[in-house]
VOGU-3710 file (C-alpha; in Angstrom, 3 decimals, decimal comma):
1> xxxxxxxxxx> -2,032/25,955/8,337  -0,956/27,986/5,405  -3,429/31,027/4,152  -4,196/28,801/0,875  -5,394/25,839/2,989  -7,897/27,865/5,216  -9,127/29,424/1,784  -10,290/25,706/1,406  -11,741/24,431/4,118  -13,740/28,241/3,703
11> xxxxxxxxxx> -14,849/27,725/0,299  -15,763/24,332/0,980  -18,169/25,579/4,086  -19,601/27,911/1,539  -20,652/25,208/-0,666  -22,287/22,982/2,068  -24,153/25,969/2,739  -25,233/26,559/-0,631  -25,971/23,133/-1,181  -24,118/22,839/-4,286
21> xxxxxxxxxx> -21,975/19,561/-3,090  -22,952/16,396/-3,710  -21,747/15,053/-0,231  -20,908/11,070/0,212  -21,304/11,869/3,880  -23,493/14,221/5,511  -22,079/16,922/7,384  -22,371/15,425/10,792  -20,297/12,479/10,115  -17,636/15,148/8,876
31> xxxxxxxxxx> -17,405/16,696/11,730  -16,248/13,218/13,736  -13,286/13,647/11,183  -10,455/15,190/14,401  -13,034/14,432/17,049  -13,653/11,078/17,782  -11,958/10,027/14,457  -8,770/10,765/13,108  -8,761/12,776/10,705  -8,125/10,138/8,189
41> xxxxxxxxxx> -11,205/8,760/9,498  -9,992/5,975/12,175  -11,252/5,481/16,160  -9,368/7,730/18,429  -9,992/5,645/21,240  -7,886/2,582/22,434  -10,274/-0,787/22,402  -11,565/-2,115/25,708  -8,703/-3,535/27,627  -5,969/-0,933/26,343
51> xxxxxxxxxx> -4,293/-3,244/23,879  -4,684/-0,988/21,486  -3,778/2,528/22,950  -5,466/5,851/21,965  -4,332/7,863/18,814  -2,678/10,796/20,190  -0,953/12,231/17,059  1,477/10,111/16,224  4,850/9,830/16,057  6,858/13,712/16,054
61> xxxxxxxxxx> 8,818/14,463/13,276  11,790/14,766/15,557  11,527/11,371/16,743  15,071/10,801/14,874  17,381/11,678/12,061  18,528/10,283/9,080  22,135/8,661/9,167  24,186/9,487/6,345  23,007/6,481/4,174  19,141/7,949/4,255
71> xxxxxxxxxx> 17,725/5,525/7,078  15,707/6,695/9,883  16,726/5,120/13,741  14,198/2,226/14,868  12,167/4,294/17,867  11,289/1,299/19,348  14,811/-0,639/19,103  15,007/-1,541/22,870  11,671/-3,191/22,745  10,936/-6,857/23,405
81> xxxxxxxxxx> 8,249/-9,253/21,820  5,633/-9,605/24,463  5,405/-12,779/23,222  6,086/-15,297/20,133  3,453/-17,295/18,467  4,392/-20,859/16,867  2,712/-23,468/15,125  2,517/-24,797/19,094  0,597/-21,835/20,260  -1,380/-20,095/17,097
91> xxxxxxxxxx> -4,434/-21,739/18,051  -4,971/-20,173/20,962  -4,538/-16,673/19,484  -6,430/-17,493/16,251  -9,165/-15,024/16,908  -6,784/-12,654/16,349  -4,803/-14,322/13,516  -5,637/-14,326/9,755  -6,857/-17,775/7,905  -3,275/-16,950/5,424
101> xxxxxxxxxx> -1,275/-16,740/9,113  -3,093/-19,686/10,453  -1,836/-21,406/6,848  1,321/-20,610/7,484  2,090/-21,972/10,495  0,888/-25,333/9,014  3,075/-24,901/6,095  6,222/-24,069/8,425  5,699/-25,402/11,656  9,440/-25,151/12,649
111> xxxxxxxxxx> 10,245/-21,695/11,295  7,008/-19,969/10,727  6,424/-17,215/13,676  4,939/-13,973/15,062  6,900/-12,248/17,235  4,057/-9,659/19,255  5,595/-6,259/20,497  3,550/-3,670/22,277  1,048/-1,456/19,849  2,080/1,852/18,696
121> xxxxxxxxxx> -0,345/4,042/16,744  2,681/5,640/14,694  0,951/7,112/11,899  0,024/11,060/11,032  0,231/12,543/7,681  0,707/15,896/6,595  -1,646/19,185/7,304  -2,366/19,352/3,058  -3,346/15,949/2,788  -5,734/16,114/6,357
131> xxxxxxxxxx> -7,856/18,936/4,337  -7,716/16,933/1,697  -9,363/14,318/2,958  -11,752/16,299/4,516  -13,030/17,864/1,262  -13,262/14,151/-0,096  -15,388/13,155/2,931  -17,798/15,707/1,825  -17,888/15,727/-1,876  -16,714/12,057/-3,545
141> xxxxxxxxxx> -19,058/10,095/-4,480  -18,463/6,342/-6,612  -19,306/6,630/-10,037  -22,308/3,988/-11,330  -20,780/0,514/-10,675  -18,213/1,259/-8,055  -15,304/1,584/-11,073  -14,576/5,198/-10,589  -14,274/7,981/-8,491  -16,090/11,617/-9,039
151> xxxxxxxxxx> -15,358/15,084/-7,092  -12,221/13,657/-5,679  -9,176/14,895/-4,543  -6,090/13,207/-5,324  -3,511/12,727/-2,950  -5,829/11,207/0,044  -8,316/8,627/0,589  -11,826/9,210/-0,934  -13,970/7,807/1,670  -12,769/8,457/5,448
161> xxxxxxxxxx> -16,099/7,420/6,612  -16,737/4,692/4,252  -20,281/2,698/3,563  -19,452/-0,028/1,986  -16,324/-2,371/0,574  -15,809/-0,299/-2,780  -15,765/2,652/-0,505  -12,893/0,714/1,523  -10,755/-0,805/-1,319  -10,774/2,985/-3,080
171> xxxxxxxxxx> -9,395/4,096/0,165  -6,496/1,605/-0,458  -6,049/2,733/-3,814  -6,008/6,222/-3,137  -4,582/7,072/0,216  -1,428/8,966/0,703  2,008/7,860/-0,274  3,611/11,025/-0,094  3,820/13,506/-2,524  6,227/12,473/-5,564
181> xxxxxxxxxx> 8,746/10,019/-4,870  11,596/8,008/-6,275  13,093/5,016/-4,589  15,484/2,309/-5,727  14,145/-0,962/-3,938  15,472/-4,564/-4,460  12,594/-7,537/-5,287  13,360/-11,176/-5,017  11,957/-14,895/-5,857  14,123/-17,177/-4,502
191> xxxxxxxxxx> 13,935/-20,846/-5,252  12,333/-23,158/-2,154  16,119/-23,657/-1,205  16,204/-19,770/-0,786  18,961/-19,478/-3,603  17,750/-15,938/-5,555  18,995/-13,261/-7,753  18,003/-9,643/-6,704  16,202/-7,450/-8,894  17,535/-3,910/-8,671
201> xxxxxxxxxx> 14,646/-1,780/-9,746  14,231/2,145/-9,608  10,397/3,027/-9,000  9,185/6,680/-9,346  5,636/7,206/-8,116  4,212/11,139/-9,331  0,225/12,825/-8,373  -0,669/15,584/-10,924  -0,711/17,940/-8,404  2,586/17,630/-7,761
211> xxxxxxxxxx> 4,118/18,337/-11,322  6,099/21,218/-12,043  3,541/21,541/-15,034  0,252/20,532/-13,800  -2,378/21,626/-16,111  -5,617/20,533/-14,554  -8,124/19,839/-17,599  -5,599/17,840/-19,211  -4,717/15,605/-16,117  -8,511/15,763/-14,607
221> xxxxxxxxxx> -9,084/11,851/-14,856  -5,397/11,281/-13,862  -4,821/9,302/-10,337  -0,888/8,889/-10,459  2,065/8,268/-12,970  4,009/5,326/-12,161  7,511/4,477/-13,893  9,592/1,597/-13,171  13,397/0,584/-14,832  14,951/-2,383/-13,786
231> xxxxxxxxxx> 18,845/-1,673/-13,084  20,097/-5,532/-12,609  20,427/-8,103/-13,142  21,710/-7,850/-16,771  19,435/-9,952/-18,393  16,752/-7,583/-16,913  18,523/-3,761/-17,019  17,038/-1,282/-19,180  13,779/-2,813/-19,465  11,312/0,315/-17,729
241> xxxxxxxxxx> 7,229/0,513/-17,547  4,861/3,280/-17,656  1,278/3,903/-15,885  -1,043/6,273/-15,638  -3,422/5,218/-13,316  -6,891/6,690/-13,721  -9,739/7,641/-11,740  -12,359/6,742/-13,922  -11,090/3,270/-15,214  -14,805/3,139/-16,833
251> xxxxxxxxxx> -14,827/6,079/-18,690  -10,729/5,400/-19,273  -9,012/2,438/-17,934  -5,624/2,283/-17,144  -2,867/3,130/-19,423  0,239/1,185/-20,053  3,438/0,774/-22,089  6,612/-1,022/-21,670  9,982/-0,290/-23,152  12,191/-3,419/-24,562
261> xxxxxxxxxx> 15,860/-2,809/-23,995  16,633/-5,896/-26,300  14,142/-4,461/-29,083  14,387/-0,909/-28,519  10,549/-0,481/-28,711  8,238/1,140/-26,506  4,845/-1,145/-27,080  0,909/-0,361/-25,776  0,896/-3,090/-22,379  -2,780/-3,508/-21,750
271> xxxxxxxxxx> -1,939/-7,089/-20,162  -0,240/-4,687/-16,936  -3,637/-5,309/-15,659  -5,345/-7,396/-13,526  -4,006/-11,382/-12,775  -1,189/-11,248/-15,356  1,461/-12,813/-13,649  4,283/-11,134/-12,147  7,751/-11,667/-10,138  8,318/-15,292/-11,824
281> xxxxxxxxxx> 4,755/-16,136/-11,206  4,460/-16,062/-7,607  2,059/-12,809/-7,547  -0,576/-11,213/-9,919  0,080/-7,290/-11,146  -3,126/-6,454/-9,243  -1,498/-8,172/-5,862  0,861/-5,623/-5,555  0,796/-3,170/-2,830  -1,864/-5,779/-1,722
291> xxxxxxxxxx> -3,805/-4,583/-4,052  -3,631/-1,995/-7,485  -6,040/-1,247/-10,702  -9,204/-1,786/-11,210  -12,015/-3,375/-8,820  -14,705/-3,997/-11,430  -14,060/-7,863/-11,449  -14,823/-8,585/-7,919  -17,976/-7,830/-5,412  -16,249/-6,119/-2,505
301> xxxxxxxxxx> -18,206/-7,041/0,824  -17,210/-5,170/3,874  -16,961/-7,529/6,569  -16,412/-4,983/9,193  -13,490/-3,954/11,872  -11,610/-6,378/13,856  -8,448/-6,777/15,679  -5,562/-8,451/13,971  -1,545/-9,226/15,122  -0,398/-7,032/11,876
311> xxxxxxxxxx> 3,140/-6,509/10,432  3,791/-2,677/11,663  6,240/-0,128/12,723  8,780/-2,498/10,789  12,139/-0,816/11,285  14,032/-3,596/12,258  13,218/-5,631/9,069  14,744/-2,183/7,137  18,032/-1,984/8,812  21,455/-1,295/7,176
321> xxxxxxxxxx> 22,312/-4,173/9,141  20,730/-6,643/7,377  21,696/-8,103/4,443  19,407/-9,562/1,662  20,833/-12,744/2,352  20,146/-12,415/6,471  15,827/-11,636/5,379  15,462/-13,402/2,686  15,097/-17,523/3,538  13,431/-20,565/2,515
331> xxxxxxxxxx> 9,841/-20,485/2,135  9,641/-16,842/4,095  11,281/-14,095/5,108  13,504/-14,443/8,229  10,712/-13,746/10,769  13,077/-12,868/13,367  13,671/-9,658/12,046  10,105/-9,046/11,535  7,105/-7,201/14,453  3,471/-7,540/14,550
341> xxxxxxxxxx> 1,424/-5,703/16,274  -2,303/-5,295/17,476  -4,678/-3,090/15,280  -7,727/-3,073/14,250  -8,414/-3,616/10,729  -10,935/-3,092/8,105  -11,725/-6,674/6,682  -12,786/-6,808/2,893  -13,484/-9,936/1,103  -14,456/-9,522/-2,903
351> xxxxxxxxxx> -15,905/-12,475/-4,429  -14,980/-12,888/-8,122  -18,557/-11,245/-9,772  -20,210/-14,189/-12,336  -19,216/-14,162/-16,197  -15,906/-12,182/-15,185  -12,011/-13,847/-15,478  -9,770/-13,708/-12,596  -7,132/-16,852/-11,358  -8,955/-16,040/-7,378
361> xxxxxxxxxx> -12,244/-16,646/-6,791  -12,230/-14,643/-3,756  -9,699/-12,377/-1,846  -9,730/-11,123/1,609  -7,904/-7,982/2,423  -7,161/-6,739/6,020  -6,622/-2,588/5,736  -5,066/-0,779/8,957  -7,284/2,137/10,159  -4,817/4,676/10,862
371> xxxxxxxxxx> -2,764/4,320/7,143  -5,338/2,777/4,884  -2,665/0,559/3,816  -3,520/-3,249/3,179  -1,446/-5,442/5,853  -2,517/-8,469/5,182  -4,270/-10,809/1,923  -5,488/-13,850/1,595  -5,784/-15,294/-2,130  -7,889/-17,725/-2,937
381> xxxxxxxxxx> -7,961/-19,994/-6,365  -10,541/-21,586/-9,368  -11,596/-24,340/-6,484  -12,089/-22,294/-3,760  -8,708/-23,258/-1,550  -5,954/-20,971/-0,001  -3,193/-20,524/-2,678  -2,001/-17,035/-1,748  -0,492/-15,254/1,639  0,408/-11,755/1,367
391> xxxxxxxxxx> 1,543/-9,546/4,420  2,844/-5,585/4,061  5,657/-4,996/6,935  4,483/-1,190/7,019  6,700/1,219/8,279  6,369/4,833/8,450  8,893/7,855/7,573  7,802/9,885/10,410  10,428/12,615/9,189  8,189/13,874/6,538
401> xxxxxxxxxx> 5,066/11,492/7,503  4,704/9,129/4,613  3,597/5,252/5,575  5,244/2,735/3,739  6,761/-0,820/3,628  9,769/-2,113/5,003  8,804/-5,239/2,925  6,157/-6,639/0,733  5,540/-10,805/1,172  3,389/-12,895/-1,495
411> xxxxxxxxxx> 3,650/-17,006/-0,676  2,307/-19,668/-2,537  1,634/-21,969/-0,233  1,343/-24,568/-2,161  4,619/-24,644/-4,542  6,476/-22,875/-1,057  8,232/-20,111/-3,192  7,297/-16,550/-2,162  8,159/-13,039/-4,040  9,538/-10,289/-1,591
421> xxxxxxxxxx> 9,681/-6,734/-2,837  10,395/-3,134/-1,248  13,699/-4,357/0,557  16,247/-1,777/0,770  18,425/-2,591/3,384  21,930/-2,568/1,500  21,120/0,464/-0,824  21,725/4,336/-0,357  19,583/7,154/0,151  16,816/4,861/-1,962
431> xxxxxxxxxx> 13,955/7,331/-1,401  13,612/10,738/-1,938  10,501/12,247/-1,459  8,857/15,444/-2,652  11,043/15,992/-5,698  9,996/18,369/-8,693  9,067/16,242/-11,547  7,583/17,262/-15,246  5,000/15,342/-16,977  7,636/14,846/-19,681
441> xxxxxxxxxx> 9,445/12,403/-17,511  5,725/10,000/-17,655  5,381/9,745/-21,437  5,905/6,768/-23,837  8,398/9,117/-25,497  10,636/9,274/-22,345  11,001/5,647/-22,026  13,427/5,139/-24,852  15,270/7,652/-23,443  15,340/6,215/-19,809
451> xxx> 15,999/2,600/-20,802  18,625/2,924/-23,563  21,855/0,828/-22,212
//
């Protein structure tokens, strides 16, 4: 632990001490943080018949290298599926299957599976962000209404020992994604025959902290900068998008422009918010990443823990050895190439809150313990039926510890046309992590720049 890092963890003692920190969880419950929690706030222990092992750190660092094309070897390639679930057999496992899973197998009977491998508790994050998330144990608190977060610390989740569902879906919204990163990912919609046209799109993802020229007052109510260009196809290139995400989204919601290649105009996008549509209509902008943005529409009810078959240590689905056209099929992805997993799971379900305008009426989201990232969502419409499926195929860059997807799946199941995004199986060195970026490269005036073609 560097000298800087045990400066804060003292100067945060000294304050509990004093009494001058307004603590969301009392000092005792901190302390479980690295004892029988993870220090992101998880159980340690394995459940009760060893499905689910023990947390134990991890996977090492050295678990692999990076080929020459940026991808990390699968540390589980010689495994086997314990065993498949079908249509034929999902009943008998449904305790352990989602409502959206069960769906699915009754939209795809024949092609529709879950392929079960042994459980591995992959995750660990970096030392910074594990102090980080101590501090926020101790000192974030919700602002009035849930809509906001005060005394946090970006760059980890607020609420490792959360209270409630805001508390939970925060956690999702802030947890760790690495420092700054760029990636170039490919997104698809394909047509119920499976016919699609990839969308090449470069996504850069920055935390103030991070910036070569963070100035603190300025960026104080800042959560992340998000920029995304879309390279192909044609039709599409040049066009990029801007957000600044905030933490406060009462006090100042969420900022966004967009940048018209055609028009050469950068334009105020205040509709990059909430259910607008997005990827040809088959997800909302708030479904991404399972879920983004704002909560104030919904009342977030924490159901409580439970044990779910999960997409998870997803290298397989990310292999150079795939192409786009091998994962990407009719109605879903090529489940095949997929691996679930046993985890346990914090279950949220937000109920759209009365006078408020949303296309669901209720969402459930499934959040893995160790990551904090969502894994599975069910979407639910005006009339109260299953419309939506979503599943995240997490997988997890163990070389500098930053979870992430292999692949992110929204079907309709009732048109049967899906949006997949996050592939990057056929391109290069498509993330880099931890790269120096200047807050010049996140303002309106920098889009006209970026998208000119």
């Amino acid at each position: 632990m560097t000298h800087q890092q045990l400066m804060q963890i003292g100067c945060f003692t000294l304050s509990l001490i004093a009494g001058n920190v307004i603590a969301a969880a009392p000092a005792d419950q901190v302390a479980r943080l690295g004892a029988d929690l993870t220090p992101v706030g998880a159980e340690k222990a394995g459940n009760a018949d060893g499905s689910i092992p023990a947390w134990t750190g991890g996977l090492p660092t050295t678990a692999g290298n990076k080929d020459s094309n940026g991808f990390l070897p699968d540390p589980f390639a010689s495994e086997k599926p314990l065993f498949i679930i079908t249509a034929k057999t999902a009943e008998q496992y449904k305790s352990k299957l989602t409502p959206g899973q069960l769906a699915m197998f009754s939209r795809y009977p024949d092609t529709y599976r879950i392929p079960v491998y042994t459980t591995h508790r992959s995750v660990n994050l970096p030392e910074k962000n594990l102090v980080t998330t101590r501090l926020n144990a101790a000192e974030t608190t919700l602002i009035e209404g849930g809509n906001g977060l005060e005394h946090y610390h970006p760059g980890a989740v607020p609420f490792p020992i959360p209270k409630d569902g805001l508390e939970v879906i925060w956690n999702l919204i802030g947890r760790y994604r690495g420092e700054n990163f760029k990636r170039i990912v490919v997104q698809a919609s394909p047509q119920t025959n499976g016919n699609f046209t990839p969308n090449v799109v470069k996504q850069e993802l920055a935390f103030p902290s991070g910036l070569t020229d963070y100035q603190p007052e300025e960026m104080a109510n800042i959560l992340s900068f998000y920029r995304e260009e879309f390279l192909s196809p044609a039709r599409m290139a040049g066009g990029v998008l801007l957000v600044h995400e905030t933490i406060n989204q009462v006090k100042e919601p969420r900022m966004a422009w967009e940048y018209n290649a055609g028009q050469r105009r950068v334009r105020r996008a205040p509709q990059i918010a909430y259910d607008s549509p997005a990827a040809e209509g088959m997800r909302t902008l708030d479904d991404f990443d399972l879920f983004n943005g704002a909560p104030d529409r919904f009342n977030w009810k924490l159901v409580g823990k439970q044990e779910l078959y999960i997409p998870y240590n997803s290298y397989r689905l990310e292999s150079p050895k795939l192409k786009y056209t091998d994962i990407i099929q009719p109605g879903h992805i090529n489940q095949d190439d997929t691996r679930y997993e046993l985890h346990r799971v914090w279950h949220l379900q937000a109920t759209l809150k009365p006078g408020e305008r949303h296309v669901y009426s209720r969402r459930d989201i499934y959040i893995d313990e160790d990551s904090w990232q969502g894994a599975e969502a069910d979407a639910y419409d005006g009339r109260g039926a299953l419309w939506r499926v979503s599943e995240g195929h997490a997988s997890f860059f163990y070389d500098v510890k930053v979870p992430s997807f292999a692949a992110e799946t929204h079907y309709d199941i009732l048109s049967g046309r899906y949006a997949v995004n996050s592939l990057r199986n056929e391109e290069k060195n498509s993330y880099e992590f931890n790269v120096p970026v200047s807050r010049k490269e996140f303002t309106p005036s920098a889009l006209r720049v970026t998208g000119i073609r």
